[in-house]
C-alpha positions in Angstrom: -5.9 22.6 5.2 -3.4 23.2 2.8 -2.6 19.8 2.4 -6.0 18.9 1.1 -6.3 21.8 -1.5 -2.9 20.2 -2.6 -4.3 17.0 -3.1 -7.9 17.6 -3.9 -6.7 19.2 -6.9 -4.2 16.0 -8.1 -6.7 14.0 -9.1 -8.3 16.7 -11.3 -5.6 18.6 -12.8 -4.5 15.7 -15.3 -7.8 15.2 -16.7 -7.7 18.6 -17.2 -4.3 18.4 -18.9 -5.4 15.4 -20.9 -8.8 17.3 -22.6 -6.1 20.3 -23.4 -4.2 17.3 -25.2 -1.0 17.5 -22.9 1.5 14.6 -23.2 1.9 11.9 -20.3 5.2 12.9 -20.4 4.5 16.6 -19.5 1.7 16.0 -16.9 4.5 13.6 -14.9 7.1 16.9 -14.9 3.9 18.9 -14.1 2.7 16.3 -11.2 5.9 16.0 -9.5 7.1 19.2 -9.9 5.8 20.1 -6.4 8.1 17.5 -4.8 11.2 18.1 -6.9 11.1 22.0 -5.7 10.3 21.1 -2.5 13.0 18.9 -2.0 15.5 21.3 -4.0 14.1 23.9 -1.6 14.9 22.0 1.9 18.7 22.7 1.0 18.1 26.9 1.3 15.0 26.7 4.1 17.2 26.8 7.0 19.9 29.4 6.0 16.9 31.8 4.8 14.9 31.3 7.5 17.6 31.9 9.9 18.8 35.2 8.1 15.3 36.7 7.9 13.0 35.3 10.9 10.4 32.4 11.8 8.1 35.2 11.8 8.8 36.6 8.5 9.2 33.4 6.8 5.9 31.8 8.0 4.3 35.2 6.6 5.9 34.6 3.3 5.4 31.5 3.2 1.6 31.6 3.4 1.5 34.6 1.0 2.8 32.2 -1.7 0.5 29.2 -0.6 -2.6 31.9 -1.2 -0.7 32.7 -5.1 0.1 29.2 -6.0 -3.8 28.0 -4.5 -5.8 31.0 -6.5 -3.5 30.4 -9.2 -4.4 26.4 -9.2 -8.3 27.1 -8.6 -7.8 29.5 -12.1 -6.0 27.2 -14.0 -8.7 25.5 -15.7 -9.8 29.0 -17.6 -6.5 28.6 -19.5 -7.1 27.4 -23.1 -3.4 27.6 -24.3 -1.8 24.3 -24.0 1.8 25.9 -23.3 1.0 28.9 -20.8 -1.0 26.0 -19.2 1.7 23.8 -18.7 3.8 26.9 -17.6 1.3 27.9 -15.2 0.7 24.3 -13.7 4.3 24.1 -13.3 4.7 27.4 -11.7 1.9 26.9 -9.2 3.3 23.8 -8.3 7.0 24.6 -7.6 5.6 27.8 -6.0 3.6 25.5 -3.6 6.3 23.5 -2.9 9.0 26.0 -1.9 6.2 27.5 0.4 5.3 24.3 2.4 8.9 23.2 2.8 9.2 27.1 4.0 6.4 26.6 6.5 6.9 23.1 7.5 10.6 24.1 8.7 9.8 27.5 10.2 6.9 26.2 12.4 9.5 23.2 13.7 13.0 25.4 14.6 13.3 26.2 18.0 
């Protein structure tokens, strides 16, 4: 399910972006954001999950995948070009971290 609130919201986001008069350049960093922190994230997944629990982490991790998808259904209602960008870049890394979080918790033995 989280994967399809991920990507339902792709399509839309840069069209959003585009009628705030956001560059091409800016809505690529703000697209693949989520991949670059995931990746970046996968480094530090294992130590931190080992130090603090499968448990614990798959609780964290789904509290940030509930911030990063109410903070991606109320992006639109931000007129501000910059804390736009900010905030679509936020959501996005936070999302990452969280599924790379989740996805290696739910798979360690």
């Amino acid at each position: 399910m989280t994967y399809a609130s991920i990507y339902a919201a792709a399509p839309f986001l840069p069209l959003e972006a585009i009628d705030k008069k956001v560059n091409e350049g800016y809505i690529g960093l703000m697209l693949s954001s989520y991949a670059i922190a995931s990746v970046v994230a996968g480094f530090y997944t294992g130590d931190i999950i080992m130090k603090i629990g499968r448990r614990r982490s798959l609780f964290i991790s789904n509290i940030l995948q509930m911030i990063a998808a109410f903070g991606t259904a109320f992006i639109h209602y931000i007129d501000d070009k910059t804390i736009f960008i900010t905030a679509f870049i936020l959501t996005r890394v936070v999302w990452g971290i969280s599924l790379i979080i989740n996805q290696t918790a739910s798979k360690l033995v």
